[in-house]
C-alpha positions as CSV (number, residue, x, y, z in Angstrom):
1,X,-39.3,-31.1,0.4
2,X,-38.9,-28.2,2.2
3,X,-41.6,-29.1,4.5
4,X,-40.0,-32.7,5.2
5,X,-37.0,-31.0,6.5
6,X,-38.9,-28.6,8.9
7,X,-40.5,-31.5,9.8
8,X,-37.6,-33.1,10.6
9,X,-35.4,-30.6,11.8
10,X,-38.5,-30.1,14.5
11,X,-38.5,-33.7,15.6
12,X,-34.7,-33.6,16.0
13,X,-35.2,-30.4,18.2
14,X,-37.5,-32.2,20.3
15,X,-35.8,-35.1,20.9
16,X,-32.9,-33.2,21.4
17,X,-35.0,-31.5,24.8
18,X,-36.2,-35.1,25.8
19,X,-32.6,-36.2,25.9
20,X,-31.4,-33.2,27.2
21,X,-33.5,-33.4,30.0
22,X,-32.6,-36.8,31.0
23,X,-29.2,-36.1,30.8
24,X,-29.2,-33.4,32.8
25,X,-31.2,-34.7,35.6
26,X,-29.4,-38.3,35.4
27,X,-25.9,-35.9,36.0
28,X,-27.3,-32.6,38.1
29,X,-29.8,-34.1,39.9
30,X,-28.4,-37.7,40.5
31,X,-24.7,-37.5,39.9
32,X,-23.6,-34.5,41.4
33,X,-25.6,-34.4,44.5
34,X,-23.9,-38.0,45.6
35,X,-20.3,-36.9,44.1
36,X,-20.0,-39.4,41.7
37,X,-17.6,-39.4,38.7
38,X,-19.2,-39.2,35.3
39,X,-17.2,-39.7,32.1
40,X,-17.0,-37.5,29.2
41,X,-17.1,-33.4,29.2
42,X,-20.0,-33.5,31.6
43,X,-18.2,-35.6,33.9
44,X,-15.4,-32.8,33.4
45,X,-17.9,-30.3,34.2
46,X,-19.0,-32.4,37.2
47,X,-15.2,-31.8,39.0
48,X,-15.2,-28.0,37.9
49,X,-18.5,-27.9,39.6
50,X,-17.5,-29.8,43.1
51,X,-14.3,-27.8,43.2
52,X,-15.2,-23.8,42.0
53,X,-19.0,-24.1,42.0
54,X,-18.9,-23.4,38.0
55,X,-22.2,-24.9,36.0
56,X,-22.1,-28.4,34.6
57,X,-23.6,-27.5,31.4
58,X,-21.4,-24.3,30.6
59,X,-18.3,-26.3,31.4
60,X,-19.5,-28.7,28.4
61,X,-20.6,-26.3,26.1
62,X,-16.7,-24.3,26.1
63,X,-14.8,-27.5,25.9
64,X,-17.2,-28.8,23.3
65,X,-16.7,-25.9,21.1
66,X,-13.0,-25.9,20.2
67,X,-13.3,-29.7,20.1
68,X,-16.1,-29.6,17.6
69,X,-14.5,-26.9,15.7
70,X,-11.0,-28.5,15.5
71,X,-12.7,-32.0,14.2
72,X,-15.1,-30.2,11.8
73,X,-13.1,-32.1,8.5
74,X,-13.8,-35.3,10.1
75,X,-17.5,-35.1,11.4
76,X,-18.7,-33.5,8.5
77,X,-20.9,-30.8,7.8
78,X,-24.4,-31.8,8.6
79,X,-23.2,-34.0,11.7
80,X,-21.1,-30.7,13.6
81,X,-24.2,-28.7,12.9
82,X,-26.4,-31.2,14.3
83,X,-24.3,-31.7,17.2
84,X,-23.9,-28.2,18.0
85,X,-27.2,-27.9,18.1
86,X,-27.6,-31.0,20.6
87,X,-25.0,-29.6,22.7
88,X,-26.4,-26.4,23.0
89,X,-29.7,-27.6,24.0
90,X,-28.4,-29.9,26.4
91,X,-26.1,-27.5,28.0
92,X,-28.7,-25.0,28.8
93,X,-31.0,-27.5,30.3
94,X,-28.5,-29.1,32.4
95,X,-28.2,-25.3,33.8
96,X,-31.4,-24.2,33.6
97,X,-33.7,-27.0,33.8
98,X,-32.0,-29.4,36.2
99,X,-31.4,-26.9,39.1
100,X,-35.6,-26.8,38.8
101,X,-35.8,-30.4,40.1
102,X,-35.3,-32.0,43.2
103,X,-32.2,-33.4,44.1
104,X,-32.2,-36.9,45.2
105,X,-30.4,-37.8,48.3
106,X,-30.9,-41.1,49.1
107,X,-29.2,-44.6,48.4
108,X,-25.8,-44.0,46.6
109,X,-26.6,-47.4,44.9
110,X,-30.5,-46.1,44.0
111,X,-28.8,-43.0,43.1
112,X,-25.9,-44.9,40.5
113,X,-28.4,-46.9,38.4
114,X,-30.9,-43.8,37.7
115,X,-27.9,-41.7,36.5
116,X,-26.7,-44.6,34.1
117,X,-30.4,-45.5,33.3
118,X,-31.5,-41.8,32.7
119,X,-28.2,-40.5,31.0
120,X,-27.6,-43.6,29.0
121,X,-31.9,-43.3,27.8
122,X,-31.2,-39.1,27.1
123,X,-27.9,-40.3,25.1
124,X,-29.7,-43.0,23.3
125,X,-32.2,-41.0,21.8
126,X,-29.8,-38.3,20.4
127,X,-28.0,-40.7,18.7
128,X,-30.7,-42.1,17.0
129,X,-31.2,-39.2,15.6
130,X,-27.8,-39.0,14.3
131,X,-26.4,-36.2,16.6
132,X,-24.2,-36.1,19.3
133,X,-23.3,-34.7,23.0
134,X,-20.0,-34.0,21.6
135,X,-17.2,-34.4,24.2
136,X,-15.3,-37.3,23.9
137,X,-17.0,-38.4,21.1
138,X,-15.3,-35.8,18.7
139,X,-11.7,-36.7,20.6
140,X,-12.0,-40.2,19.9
141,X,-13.1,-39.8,16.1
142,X,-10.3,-37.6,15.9
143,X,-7.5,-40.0,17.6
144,X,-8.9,-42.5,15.2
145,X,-8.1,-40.8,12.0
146,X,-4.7,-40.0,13.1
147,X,-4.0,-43.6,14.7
148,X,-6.4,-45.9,12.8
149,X,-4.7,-49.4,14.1
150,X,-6.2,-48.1,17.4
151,X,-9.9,-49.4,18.4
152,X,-12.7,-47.1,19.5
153,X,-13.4,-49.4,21.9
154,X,-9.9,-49.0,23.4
155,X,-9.9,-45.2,22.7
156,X,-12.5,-45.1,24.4
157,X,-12.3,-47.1,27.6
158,X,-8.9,-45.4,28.2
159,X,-11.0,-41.3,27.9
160,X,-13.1,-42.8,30.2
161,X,-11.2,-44.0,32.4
162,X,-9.2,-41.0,32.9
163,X,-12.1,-38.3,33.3
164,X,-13.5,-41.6,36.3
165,X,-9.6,-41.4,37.8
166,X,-9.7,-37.6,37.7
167,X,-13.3,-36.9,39.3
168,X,-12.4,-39.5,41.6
169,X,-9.2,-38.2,42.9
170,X,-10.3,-34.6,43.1
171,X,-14.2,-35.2,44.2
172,X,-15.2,-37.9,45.8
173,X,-11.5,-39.0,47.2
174,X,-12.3,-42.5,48.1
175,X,-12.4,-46.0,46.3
176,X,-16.4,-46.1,46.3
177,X,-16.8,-43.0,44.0
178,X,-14.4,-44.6,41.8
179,X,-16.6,-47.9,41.6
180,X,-19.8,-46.2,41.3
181,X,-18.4,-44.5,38.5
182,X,-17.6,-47.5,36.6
183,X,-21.4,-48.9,37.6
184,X,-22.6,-45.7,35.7
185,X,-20.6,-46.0,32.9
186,X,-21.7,-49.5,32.5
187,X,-25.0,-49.2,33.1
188,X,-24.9,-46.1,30.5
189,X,-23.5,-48.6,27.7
190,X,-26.1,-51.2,28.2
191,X,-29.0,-48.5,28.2
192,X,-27.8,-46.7,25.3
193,X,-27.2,-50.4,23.6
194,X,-30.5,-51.5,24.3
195,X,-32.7,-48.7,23.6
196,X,-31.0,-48.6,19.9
197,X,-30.5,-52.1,19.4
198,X,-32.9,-53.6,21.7
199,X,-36.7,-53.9,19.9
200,X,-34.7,-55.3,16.6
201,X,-32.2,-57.1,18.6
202,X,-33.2,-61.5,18.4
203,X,-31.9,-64.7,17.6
204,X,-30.0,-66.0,14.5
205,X,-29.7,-69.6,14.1
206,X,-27.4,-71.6,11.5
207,X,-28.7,-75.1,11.4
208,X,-26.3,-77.7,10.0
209,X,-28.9,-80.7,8.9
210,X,-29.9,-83.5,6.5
211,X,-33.2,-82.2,6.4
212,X,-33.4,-79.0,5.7
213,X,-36.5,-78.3,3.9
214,X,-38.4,-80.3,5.9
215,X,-36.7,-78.4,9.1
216,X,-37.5,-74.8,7.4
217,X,-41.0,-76.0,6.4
218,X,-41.4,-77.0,10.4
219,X,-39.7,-73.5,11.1
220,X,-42.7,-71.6,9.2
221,X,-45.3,-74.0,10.7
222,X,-44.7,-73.0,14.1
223,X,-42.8,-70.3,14.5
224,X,-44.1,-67.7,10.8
225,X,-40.5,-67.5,9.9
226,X,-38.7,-68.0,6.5
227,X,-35.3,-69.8,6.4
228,X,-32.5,-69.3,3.8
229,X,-30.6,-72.6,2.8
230,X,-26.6,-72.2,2.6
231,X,-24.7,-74.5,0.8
232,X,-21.8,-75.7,3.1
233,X,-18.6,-78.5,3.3
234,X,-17.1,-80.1,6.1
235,X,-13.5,-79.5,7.0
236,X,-12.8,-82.9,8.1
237,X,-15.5,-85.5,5.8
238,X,-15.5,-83.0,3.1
239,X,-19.1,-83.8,3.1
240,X,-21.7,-81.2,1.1
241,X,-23.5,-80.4,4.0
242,X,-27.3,-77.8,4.2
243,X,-27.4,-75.1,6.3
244,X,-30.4,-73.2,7.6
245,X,-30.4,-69.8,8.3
246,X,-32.8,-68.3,10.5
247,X,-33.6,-65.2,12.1
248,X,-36.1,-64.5,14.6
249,X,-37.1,-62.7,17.8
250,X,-35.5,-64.5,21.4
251,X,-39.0,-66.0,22.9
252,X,-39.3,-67.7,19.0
253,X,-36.0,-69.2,19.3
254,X,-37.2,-71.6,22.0
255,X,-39.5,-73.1,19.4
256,X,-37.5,-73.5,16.5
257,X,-34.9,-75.4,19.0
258,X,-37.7,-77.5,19.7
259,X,-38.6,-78.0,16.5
260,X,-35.3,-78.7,14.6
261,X,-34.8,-81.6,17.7
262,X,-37.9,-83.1,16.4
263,X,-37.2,-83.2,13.1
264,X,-33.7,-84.1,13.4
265,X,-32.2,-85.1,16.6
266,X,-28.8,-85.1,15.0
267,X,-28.7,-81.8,14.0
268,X,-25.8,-79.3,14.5
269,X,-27.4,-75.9,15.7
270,X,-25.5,-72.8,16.4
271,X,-27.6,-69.8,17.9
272,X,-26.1,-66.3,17.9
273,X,-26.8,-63.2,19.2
274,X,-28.3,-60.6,16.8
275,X,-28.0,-56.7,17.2
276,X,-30.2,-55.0,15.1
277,X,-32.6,-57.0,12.8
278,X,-33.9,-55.1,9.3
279,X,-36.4,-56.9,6.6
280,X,-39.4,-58.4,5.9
281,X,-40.9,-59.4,9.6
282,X,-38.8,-56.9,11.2
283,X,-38.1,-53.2,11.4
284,X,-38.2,-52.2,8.2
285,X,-35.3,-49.7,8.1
């Protein structure tokens, strides 16, 4: 047991340098040198930086502290000593590691998507490993216990856009920082989304039929997918109607569209996006 946990604990470490360093070059080496406004503490730390010259990942690590502190109740033991950890790490990279590598200077545009790419990849992989960059994070968990009614979501884009306003107003003073700032905060999202979500993420398809055994036979056939039949009533005939649920990856969906057309042309299908995939065929946890 004891060796499962070292084992872990030095897996977490490491992932916790990978991401670090991706953070830190995606804001040090990226961000900063084209004045761009970050969200977050780091993106706090960015305006310190611009206006008094003090380092990005100091500026983090003192805000995160109190923050982390004040939330402790609410993230928990194990989580706050995790993310202290994490923020540690990626604070003294971000100071010591970043200033190591070359500072890119070129497009502003080229420059935006490899901070969002490279953040939102460093932030994705700490997560996964249930920790945290603190920051925000531990503001928004908090605003949520006290105001529960209010979304994370919401909670969220509001933090954000505040630290964007801020850095814009006081950095980069002009409208294009503040719309690069929102391309790397997007960008960020959709990284972190897919490299979490993305290798489980597919297809899920409910198909509303006469025939479906023969369509879930046809399914397996072609595609090597099983099918779970739902029992289901329309609102208007009050007909008993059989529904097929099926799950699968997005290049199989194409066939099983194909092949539930064939089968029956009359067919009501309804294909939905799936997040995270976990069973038999799939991840498996």
């Amino acid at each position: 047991m004891k060796n499962l946990n070292m084992k872990k604990i030095s897996i977490d470490i490491i992932v916790d340098i990978i991401g670090g360093v991706l953070i830190a070059i995606g804001t040090y080496n990226f961000a900063a040198a084209s004045e761009f406004p970050m969200v977050g503490f780091n993106g706090i730390g960015l305006i310190l930086y611009h206006l008094f010259g003090m380092p990005i990942g100091t500026v983090a690590f003192v805000l995160n502290i109190p923050v982390a502190i004040a939330c402790f109740k609410i993230l928990g033991r194990d989580f706050f000593i995790r993310s202290i950890r994490t923020i540690a790490i990626t604070s003294i990279i971000m100071d010591v590691v970043a200033p190591k590598f070359p500072v890119y200077e070129g497009d502003l545009m080229l420059s935006a998507i490899c901070t969002g790419v490279l953040s939102g990849l460093g932030y994705a992989l700490i997560y996964m490993r249930d920790s945290s960059t603190g920051g925000t994070d531990f503001i928004m968990l908090s605003i949520k216990e006290f105001f529960p009614h209010l979304s994370l979501g919401k909670i969220s884009f509001a933090m954000e856009s505040l630290v964007i306003v801020a850095g814009t107003v006081l950095v980069s003073k002009n409208i294009e920082g503040l719309i690069y700032g929102m391309i790397i905060s997007f960008i960020l999202s959709i990284m972190v989304d897919k490299v979490m979500y993305g290798i489980s993420a597919g297809k899920m398809a409910f198909i509303v039929t006469d025939h479906a055994h023969e369509v879930a036979d046809r399914i397996d056939e072609t595609v090597g997918r099983g099918s779970t039949f739902l029992k289901a009533e329309g609102s208007y005939s009050e007909e008993e109607k059989d529904v097929v649920m099926c799950a699968c990856s997005t290049k199989q969906m194409y066939g099983i569209r194909n092949v539930v057309k064939e089968v029956d042309p009359e067919a009501f299908i309804i294909i939905m996006e799936s997040n995270e995939v976990v069973g038999s065929g799939f991840k498996t946890k």
